[in-house]
C-alpha positions in Angstrom: -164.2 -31.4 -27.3 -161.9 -28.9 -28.6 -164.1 -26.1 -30.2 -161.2 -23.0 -31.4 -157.8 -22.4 -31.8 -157.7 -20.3 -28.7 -158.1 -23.5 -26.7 -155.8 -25.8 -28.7 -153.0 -23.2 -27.4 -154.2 -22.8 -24.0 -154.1 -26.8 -23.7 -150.7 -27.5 -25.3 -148.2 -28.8 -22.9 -145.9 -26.5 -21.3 -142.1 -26.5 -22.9 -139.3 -27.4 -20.8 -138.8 -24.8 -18.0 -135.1 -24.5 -18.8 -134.6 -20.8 -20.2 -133.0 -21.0 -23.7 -130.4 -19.0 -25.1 -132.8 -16.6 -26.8 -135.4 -15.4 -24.0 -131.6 -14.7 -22.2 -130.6 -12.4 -25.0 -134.4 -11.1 -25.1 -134.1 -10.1 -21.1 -131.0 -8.2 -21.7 -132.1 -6.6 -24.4 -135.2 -5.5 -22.7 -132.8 -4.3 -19.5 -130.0 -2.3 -21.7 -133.3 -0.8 -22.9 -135.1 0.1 -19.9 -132.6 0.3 -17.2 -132.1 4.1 -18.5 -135.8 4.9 -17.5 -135.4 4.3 -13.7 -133.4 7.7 -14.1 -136.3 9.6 -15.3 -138.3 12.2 -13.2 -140.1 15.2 -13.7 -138.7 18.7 -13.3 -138.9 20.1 -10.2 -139.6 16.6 -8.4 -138.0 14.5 -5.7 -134.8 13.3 -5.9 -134.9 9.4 -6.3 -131.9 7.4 -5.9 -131.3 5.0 -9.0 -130.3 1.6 -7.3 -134.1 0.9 -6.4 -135.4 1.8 -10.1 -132.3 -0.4 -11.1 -133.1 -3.6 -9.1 -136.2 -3.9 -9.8 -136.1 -3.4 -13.9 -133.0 -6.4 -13.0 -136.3 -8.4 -11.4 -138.6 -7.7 -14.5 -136.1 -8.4 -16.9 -134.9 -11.9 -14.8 -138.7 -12.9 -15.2 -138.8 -12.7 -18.9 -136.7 -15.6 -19.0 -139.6 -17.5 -18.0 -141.8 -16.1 -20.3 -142.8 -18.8 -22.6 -143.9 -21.4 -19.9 -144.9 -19.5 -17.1 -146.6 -16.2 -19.4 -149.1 -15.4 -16.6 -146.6 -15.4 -13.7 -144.3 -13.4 -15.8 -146.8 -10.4 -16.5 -147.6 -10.8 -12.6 -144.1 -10.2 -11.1 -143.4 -7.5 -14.0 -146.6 -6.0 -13.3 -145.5 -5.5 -9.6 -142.4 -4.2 -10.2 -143.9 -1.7 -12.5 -146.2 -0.7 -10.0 -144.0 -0.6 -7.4 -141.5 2.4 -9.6 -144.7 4.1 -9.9 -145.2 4.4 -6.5 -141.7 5.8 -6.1 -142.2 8.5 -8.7 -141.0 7.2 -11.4 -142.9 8.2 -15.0 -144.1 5.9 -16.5 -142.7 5.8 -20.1 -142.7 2.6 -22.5 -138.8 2.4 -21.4 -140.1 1.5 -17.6 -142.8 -0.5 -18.9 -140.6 -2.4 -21.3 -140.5 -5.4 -19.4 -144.3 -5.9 -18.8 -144.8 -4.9 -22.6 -142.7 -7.9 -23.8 -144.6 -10.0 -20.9 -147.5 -9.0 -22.2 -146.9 -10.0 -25.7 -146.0 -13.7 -25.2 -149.1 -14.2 -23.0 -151.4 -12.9 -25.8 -149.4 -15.0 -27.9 -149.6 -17.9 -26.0 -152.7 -17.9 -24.2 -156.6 -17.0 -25.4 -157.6 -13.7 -25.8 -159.9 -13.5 -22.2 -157.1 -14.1 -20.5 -154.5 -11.8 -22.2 -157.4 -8.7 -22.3 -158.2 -9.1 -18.4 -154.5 -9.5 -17.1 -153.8 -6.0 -19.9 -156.4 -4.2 -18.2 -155.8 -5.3 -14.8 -152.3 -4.3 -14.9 -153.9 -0.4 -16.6 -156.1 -0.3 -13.5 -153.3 -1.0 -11.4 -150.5 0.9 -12.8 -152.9 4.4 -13.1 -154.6 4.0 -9.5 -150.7 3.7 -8.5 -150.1 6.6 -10.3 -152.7 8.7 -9.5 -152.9 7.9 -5.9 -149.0 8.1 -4.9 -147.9 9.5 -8.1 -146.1 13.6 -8.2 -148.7 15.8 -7.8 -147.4 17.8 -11.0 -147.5 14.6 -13.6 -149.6 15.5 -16.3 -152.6 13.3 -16.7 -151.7 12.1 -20.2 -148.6 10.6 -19.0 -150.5 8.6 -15.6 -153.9 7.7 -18.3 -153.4 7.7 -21.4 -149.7 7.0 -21.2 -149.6 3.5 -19.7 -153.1 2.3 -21.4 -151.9 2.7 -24.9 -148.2 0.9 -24.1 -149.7 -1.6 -22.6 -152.8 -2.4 -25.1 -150.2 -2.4 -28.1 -148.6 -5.3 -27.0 -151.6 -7.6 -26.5 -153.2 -6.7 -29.6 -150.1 -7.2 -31.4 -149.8 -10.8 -29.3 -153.5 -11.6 -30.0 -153.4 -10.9 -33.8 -150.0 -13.2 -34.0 -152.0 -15.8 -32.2 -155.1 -15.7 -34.9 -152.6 -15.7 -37.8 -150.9 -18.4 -36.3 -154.2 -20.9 -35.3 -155.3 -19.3 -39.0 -152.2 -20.9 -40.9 -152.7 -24.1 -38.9 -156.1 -24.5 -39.4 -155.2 -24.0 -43.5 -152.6 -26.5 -43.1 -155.2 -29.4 -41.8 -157.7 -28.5 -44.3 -154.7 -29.2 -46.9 -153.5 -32.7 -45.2 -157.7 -33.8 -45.0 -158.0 -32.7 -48.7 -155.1 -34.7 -49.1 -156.2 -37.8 -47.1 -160.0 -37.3 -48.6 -158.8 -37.6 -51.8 -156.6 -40.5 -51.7 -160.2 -42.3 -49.6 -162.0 -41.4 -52.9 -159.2 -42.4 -55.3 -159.2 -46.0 -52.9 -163.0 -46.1 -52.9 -163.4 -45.5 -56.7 -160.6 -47.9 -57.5 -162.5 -50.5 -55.3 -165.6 -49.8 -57.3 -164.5 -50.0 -60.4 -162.4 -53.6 -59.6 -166.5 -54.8 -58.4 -167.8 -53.3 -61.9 -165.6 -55.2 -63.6 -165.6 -58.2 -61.9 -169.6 -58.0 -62.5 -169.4 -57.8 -65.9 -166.8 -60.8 -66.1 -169.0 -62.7 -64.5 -172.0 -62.1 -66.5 -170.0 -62.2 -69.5 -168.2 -65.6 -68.9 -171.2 -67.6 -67.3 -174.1 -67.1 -69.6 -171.4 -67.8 -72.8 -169.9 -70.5 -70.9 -173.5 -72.1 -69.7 -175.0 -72.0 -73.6 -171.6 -73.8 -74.3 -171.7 -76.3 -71.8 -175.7 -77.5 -72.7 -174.5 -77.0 -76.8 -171.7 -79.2 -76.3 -174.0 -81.9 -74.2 -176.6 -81.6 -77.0 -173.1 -82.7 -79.3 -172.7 -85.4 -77.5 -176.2 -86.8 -77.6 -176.9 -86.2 -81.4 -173.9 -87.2 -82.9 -174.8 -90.6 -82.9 -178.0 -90.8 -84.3 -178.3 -87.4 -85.9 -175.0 -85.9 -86.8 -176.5 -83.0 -89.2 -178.3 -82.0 -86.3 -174.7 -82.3 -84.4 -173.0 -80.5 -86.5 -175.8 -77.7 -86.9 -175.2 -77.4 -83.2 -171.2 -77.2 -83.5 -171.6 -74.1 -85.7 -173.7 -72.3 -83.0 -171.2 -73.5 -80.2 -168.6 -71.7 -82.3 -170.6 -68.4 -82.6 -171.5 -68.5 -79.0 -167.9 -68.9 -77.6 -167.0 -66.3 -80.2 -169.2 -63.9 -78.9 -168.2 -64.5 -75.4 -164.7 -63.6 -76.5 -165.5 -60.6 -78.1 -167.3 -59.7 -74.4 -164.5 -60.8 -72.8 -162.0 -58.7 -74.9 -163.7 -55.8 -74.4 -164.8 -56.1 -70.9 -160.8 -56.8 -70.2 -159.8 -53.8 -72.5 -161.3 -51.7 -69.8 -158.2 -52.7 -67.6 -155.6 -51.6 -70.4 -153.9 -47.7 -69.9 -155.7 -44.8 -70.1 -153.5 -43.1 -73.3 -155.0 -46.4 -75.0 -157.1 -44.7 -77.6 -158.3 -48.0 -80.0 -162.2 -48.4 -79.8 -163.7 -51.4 -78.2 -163.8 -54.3 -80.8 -167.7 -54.6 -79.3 -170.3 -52.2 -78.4 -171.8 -51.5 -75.1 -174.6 -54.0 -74.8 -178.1 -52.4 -73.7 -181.5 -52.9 -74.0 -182.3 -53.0 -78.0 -179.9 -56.4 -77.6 -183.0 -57.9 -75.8 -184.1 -60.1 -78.6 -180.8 -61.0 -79.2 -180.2 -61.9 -75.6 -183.7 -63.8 -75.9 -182.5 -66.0 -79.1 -179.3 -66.6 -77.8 -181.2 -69.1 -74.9 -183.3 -71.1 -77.9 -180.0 -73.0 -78.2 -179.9 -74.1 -74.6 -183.9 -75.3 -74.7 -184.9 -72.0 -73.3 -188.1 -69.7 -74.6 -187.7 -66.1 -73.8 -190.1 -63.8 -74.4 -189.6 -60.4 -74.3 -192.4 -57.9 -73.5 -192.6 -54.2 -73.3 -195.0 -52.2 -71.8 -195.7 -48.4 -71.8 -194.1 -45.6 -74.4 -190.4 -46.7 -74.6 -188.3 -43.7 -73.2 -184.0 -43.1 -73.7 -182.0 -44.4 -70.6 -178.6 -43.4 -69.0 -176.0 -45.8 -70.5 -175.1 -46.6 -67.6 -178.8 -47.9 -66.7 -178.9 -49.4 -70.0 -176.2 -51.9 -69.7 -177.0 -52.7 -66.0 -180.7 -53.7 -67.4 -179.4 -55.8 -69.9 -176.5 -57.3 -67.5 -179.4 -57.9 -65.0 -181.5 -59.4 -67.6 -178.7 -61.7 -69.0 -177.8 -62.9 -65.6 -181.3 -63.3 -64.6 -181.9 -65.6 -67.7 -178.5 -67.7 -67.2 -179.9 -68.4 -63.5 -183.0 -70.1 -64.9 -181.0 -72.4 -67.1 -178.7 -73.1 -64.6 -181.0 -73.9 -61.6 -184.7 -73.4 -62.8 -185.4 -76.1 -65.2 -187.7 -74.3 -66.9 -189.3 -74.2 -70.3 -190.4 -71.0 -70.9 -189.0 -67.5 -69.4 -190.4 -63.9 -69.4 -188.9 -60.5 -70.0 -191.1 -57.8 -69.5 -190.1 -53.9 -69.3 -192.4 -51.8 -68.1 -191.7 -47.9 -68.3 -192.9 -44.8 -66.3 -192.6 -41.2 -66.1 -189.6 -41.8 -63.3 -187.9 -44.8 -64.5 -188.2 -48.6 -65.9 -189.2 -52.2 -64.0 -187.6 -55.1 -65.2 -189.2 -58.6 -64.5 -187.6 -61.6 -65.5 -190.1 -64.8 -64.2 -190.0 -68.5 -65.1 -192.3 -71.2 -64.8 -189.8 -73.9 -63.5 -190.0 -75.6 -60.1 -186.1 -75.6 -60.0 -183.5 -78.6 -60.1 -183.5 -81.3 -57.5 -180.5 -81.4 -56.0 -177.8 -84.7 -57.8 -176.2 -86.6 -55.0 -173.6 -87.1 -57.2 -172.8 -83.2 -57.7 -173.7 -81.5 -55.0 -173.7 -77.6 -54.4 -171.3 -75.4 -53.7 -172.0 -74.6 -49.6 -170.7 -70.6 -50.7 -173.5 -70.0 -53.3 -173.2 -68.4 -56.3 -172.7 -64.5 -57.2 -175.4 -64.0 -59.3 -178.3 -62.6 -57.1 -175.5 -60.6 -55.2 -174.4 -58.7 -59.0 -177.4 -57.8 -59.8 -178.4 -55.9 -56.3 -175.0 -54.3 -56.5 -176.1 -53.2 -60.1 -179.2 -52.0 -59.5 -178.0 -49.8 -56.2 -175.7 -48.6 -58.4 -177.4 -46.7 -60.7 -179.7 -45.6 -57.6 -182.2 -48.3 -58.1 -183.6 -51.2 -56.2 -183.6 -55.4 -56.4 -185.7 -57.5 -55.2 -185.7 -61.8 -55.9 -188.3 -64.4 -54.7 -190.5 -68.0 -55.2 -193.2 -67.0 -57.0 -196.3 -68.4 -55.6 -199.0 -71.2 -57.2 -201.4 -68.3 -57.9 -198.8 -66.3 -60.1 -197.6 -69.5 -62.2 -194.9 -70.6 -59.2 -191.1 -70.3 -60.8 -188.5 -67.4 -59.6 -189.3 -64.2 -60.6 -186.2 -60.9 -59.9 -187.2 -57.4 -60.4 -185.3 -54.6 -60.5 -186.2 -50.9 -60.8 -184.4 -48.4 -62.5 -184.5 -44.8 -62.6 -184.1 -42.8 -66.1 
């Protein structure tokens, strides 16, 4: 695993070994530069010939060309050469050590900093024993120390900072593209959520209006016959129950319209204090809720609100659609950390109609209201109730303030 920048340079491929047009033009700059240094010597010393300081600042500065893919054997064979003019007399000035300075440079640059400090002060050891082993005896020891030490140490630490800023900028530059990618993830993932909200609330919105429609409009067609006030009583509720489900429905929807869309909903967000509404709303379809409340009543998130009363409505439309049940309870029970809702029956359920037989896919009902509750950082649970506790299905759900 790759653990710094250091290593993602020392690991990148090598470039093609051809030498391009611009480490050329680097060499011969270097050479114009230091070729005049293979003529300087120290007053009074030995003669030296200029060919051999020549030839090899020609080798050094042939070496550079390599200098981007082979960096270590560059500062090697530059390092040799330098060596090899000390040992012949020559001073060493930065124009003679030109060559190993550049070489120098790109390895810091292109390598980690271990390996640029220990080939920087391996060629110091090796350029200064030179010196003052075979060096004129009348070379000041500035010139054989501190001379080549501080040439060749500016280099590196000028490779070596170029390196940080570099891996520095890079490392900026993929913080910026996974901002980027995290934030398109979030703008996905809350698109996703909100598309599951609001298919929720369609849901519960269209089935419970369109169940009380469906048993109103089978209690039509029984009465009419026989009792057509009481028919016609039950037409006027069927018309203020699909009513109502539009009016849901229109607002629910209305949450899908653009955002510079300032008009207020046409209905307001249902929550808990809609209970009893909720409650009489079911009389119509044979069903007696009842709704209880226990412990001091305490203010609730709006967003825990409606997903009490959307679990409480679903809840409710399940046990007229599958419970065949008489009777239904509500009962809210607050705490100091949150509220339980229970919403229990006392029907044995439907028998299963040959005629009409179930969908093999099952319904989303028990599945919207655990996705409610662990929405709001609550939990759901839905089971048989046993003999003991009155038998029927009972769901609770508990929600935090």
């Amino acid at each position: 695993m790759i653990s710094s920048p250091q290593r993602q340079l020392r690991d990148r491929p090598s470039p093609v070994e051809r030498p391009a047009p611009a480490d050329a033009a680097v060499a011969g700059a270097v050479f114009a530069c230091s070729f005049p240094g293979s003529f300087f010597t120290l007053p009074g010393g030995p003669a030296l010939q200029w060919w051999p300081g020549a030839l090899l600042t020609g080798v050094s500065c042939v070496a550079l060309l390599w200098h981007r893919c082979h960096p270590r054997t560059t500062v090697t064979v530059t390092a040799l050469c330098a060596t090899a003019m000390a040992g012949m007399g020559h001073v060493l000035s930065i124009l003679l050590l030109g060559p190993l300075m550049v070489a120098l440079h790109s390895l810091a640059l292109r390598t980690d900093r271990k390996t640029a400090n220990s080939f920087t002060c391996g060629g110091i050891v090796l350029l200064v024993g030179t010196a003052l082993i075979v060096g004129p005896a009348g070379e000041p020891l500035v010139l054989k120390l501190v001379g080549p030490a501080a040439w060749l140490l500016l280099p590196t630490s000028l490779g070596t900072a170029n390196r940080l800023r570099g891996a520095y900028l890079e490392a900026v530059r993929a913080r910026a593209e996974n901002a980027e990618h995290t934030r398109e993830e979030e703008a996905r993932r809350r698109v996703t959520e909100e598309r599951m909200r609001i298919a929720r609330d369609l849901h519960d919105v269209v089935a419970h209006h369109l169940v009380l429609a469906n048993l109103q409009a089978g209690a039509v067609g029984r009465q009419l016959p026989d009792r057509p006030d009481e028919a016609a009583r039950i037409v006027a509720e069927l018309t203020g129950t699909t009513s109502s489900a539009l009016r849901e429905l229109k607002a629910t929807v209305g949450l899908l319209r653009n955002s510079d869309d300032r008009d207020p909903p046409m209905e307001p967000t249902p929550g808990l204090a809609r209970l009893p509404e909720l409650a009489a709303s079911f009389q119509h379809a044979g069903l007696t809720v009842a709704v209880r409340v226990e412990g001091e009543p305490r203010p609730l998130s709006a967003g825990v609100d409606l997903t009490a009363y959307r679990i409480a409505q679903e809840a409710l439309t399940n046990v007229t659609k599958h419970a065949a049940a008489r009777s239904a309870e509500v009962r809210l029970t607050y705490s100091a950390v949150g509220v339980v809702l229970a919403v229990t029956d006392d029907g044995p359920g439907k028998k299963p109609d040959p005629s009409n037989p179930p969908c093999p896919s099952g319904g989303y009902g028990l599945i919207g209201m655990r996705e409610r509750a662990h929405s709001v950082g609550g939990s759901f649970r839905a089971e048989h109730r046993g003999q003991e506790c009155g038998g029927g299905f009972g769901v609770v759900a508990e929600l935090p303030l």
